[in-house]
Z-matrix of the N, CA and C atoms (Angstrom, degrees):
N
C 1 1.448
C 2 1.517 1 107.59
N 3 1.388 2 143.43 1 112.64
C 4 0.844 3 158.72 2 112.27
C 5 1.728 4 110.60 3 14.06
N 6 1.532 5 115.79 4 124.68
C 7 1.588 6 109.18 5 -153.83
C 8 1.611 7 81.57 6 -91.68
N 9 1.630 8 147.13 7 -12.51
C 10 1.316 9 119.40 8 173.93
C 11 1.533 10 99.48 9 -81.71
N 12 1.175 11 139.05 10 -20.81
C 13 1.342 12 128.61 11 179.42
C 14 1.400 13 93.40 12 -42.61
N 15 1.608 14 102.38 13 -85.59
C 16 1.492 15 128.39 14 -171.57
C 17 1.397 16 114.19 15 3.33
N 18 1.852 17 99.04 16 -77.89
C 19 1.057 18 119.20 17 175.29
C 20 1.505 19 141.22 18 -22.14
N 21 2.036 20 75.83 19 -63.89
C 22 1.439 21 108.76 20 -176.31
C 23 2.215 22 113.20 21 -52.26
N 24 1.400 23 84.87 22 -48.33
C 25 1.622 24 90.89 23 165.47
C 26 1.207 25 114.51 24 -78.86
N 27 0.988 26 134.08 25 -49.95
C 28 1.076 27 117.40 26 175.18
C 29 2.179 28 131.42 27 -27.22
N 30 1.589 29 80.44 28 -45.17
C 31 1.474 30 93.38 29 -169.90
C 32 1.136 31 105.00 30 -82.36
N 33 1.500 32 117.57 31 -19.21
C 34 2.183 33 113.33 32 167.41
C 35 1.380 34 111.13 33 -72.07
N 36 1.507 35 112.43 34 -10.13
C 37 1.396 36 102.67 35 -174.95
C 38 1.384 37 107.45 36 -90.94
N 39 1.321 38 126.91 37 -37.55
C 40 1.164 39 143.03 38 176.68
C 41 1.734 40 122.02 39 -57.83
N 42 1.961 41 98.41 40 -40.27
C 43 1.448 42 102.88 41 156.10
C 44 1.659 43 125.86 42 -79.90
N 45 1.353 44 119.98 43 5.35
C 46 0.850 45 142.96 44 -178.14
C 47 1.656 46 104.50 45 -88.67
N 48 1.144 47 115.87 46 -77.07
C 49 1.694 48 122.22 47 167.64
C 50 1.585 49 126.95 48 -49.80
N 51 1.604 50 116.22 49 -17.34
C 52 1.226 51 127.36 50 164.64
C 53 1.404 52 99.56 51 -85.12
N 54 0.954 53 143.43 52 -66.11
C 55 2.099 54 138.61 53 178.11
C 56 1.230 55 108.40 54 -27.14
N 57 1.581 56 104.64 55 -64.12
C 58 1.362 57 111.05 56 176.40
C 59 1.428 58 136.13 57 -38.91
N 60 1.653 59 112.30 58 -56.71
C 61 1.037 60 123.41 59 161.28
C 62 1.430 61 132.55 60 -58.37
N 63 1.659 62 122.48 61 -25.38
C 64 1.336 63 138.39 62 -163.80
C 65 1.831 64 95.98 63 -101.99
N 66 1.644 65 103.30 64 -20.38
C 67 1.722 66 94.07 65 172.06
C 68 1.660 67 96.19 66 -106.02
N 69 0.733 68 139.40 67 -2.80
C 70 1.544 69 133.58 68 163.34
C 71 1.864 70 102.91 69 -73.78
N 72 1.606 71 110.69 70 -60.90
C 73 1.439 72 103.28 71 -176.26
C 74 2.271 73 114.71 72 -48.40
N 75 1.357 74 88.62 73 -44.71
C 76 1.462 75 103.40 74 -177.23
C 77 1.708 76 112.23 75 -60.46
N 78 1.798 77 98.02 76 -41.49
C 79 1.859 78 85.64 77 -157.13
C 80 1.146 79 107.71 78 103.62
N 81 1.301 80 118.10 79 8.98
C 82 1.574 81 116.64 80 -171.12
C 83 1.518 82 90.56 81 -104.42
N 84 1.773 83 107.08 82 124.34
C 85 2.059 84 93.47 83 -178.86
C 86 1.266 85 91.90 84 -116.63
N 87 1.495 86 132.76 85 10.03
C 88 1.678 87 128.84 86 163.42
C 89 1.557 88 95.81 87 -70.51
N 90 1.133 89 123.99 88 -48.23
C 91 1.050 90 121.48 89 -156.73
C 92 1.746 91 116.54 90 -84.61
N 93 1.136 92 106.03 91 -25.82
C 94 1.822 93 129.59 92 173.47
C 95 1.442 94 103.84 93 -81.05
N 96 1.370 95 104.91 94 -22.29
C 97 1.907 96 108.42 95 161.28
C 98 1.315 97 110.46 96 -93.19
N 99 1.102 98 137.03 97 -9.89
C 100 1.422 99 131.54 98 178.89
C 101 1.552 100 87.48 99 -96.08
N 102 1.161 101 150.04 100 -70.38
C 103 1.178 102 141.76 101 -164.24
C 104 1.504 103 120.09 102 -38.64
N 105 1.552 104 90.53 103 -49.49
C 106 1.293 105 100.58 104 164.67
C 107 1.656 106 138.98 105 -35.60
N 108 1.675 107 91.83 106 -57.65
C 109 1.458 108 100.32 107 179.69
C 110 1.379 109 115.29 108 -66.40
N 111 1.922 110 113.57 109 -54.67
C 112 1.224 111 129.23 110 -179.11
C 113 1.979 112 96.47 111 -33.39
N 114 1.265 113 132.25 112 -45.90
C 115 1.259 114 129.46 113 -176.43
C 116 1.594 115 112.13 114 -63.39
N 117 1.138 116 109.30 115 -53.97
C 118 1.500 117 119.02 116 -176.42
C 119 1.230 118 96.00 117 -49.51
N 120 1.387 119 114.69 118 -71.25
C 121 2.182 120 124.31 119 176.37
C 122 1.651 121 96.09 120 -15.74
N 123 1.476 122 100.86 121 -67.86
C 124 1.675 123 103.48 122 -159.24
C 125 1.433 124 111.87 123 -64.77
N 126 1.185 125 117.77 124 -25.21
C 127 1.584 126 117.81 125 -177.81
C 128 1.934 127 117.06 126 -76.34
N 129 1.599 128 104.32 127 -23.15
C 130 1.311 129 124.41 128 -159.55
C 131 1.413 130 91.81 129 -89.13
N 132 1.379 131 120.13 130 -49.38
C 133 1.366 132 115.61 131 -174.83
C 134 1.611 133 97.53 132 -67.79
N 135 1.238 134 121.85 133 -84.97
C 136 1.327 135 132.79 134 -174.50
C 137 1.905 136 101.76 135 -13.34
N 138 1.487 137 123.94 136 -64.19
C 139 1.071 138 109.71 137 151.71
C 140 1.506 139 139.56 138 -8.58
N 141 1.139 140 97.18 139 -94.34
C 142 1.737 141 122.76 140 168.15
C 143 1.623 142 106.91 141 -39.49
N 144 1.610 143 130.45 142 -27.70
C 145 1.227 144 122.44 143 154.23
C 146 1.525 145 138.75 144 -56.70
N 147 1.680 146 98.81 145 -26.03
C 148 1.397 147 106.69 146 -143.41
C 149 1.624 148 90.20 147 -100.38
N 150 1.869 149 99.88 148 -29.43
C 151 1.705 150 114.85 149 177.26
C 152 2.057 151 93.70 150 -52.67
N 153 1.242 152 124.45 151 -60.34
C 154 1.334 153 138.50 152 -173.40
C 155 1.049 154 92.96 153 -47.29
N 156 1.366 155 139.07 154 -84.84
C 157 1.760 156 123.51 155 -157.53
C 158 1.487 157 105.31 156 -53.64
N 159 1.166 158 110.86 157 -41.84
C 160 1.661 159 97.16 158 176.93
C 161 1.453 160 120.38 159 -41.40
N 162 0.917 161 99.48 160 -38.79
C 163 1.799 162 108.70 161 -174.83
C 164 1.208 163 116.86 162 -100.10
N 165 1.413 164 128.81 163 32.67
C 166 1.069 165 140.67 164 -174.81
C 167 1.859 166 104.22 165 -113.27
């Protein structure tokens, strides 16, 4: 995995867990669903990286 991949997910997951939390504090559940996904995104790719070095 490539350390800007890494990163790169890393930091959707992280904007992912801030949405979440900031539409949970608010009441906002568009936004506690966007957090949501943005996390799933980051976990799915990050995945799909780790499948790649294997096979490298």
């Amino acid at each position: 995995m490539s350390g800007t991949d890494k990163v790169k997910n890393k930091a959707e997951q992280l904007s992912g867990q801030a949405k979440e939390a900031t539409g949970r504090a608010t009441g906002d559940e568009d936004l506690r669903a966007e957090g949501k996904a943005d996390q799933a995104s980051g976990n799915l790719k990050q995945a799909g990286e780790k499948v790649k070095d294997v096979f490298k």
